[in-house]
C-alpha positions as CSV (number, residue, x, y, z in Angstrom):
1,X,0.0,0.0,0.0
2,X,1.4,3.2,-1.2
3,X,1.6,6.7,1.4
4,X,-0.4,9.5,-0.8
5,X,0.6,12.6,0.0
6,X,-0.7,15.9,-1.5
7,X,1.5,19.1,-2.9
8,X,0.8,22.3,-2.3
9,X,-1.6,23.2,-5.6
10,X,-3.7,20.1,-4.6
11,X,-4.2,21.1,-1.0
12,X,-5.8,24.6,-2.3
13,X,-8.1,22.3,-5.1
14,X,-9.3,20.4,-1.7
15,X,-9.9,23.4,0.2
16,X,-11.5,25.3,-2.0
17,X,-13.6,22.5,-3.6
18,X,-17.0,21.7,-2.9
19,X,-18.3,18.6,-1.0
20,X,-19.5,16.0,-3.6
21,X,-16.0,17.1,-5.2
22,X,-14.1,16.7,-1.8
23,X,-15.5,13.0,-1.5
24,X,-14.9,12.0,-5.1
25,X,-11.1,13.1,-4.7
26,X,-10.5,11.1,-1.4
27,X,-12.5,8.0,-3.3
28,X,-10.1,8.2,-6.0
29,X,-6.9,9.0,-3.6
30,X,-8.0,5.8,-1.8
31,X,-8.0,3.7,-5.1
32,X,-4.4,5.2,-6.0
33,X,-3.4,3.8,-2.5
34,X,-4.1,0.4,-3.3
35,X,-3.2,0.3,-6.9
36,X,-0.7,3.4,-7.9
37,X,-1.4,2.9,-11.6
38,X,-4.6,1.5,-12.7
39,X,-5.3,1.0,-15.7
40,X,-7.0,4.2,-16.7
41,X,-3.9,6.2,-15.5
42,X,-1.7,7.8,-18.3
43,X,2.0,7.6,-18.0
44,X,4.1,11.0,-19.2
45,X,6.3,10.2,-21.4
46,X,8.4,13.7,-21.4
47,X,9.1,13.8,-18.1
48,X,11.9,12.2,-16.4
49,X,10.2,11.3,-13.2
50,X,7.7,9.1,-12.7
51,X,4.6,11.3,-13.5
52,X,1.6,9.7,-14.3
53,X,-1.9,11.4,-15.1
54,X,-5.5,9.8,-14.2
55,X,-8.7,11.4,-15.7
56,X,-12.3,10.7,-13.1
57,X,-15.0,11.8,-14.6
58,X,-14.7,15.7,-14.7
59,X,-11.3,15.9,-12.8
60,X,-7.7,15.2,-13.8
61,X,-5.1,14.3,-11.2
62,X,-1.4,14.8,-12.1
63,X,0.9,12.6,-9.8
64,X,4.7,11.4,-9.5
65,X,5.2,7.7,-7.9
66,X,8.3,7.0,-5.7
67,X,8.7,3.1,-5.4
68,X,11.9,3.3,-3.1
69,X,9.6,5.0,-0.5
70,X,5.9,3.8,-1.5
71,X,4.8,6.9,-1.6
72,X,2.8,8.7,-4.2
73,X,2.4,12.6,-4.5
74,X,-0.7,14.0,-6.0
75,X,0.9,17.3,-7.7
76,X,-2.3,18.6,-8.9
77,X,-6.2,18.2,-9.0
78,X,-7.9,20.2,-11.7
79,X,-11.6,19.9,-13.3
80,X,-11.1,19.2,-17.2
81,X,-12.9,22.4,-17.8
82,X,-9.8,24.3,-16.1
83,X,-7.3,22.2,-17.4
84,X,-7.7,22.7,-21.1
85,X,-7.6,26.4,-21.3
């Protein structure tokens, strides 16, 4: 089982976010615990780190996976609308 942990940008999307929102996230942030890269995640090709990207319904999670440490930092939690513009 993998230690999620949250950067700074995804704290403020949790704080600021509504409740139905709020619930999905830690649904999916539970998931990403048990499984760090299911099969509807998106690996990043460009980057040199292990950042992957996971689409859930209208939101889009950007994370990094450290195995040495079994930890997984969510780097940013955007609604699609946001992210595409």
């Amino acid at each position: 089982m993998f230690e999620v942990l949250l950067d700074i940008p995804a704290q403020a999307f949790l704080k600021a976010t509504d409740e139905m929102t709020y619930s999905r996230v830690k649904e999916i942030l539970g998931e990403l615990a048990l499984d760090p890269v299911p099969p509807r995640a998106k690996r990043i090709i460009e980057s040199k780190e292990k950042l992957f990207r996971l689409r859930s319904r209208h939101l889009r999670l950007l994370y990094r996976i450290n195995y040495e440490n079994k930890n997984l930092v969510v780097i940013m939690i955007e609604p699609l609308n946001r992210m595409y513009r």
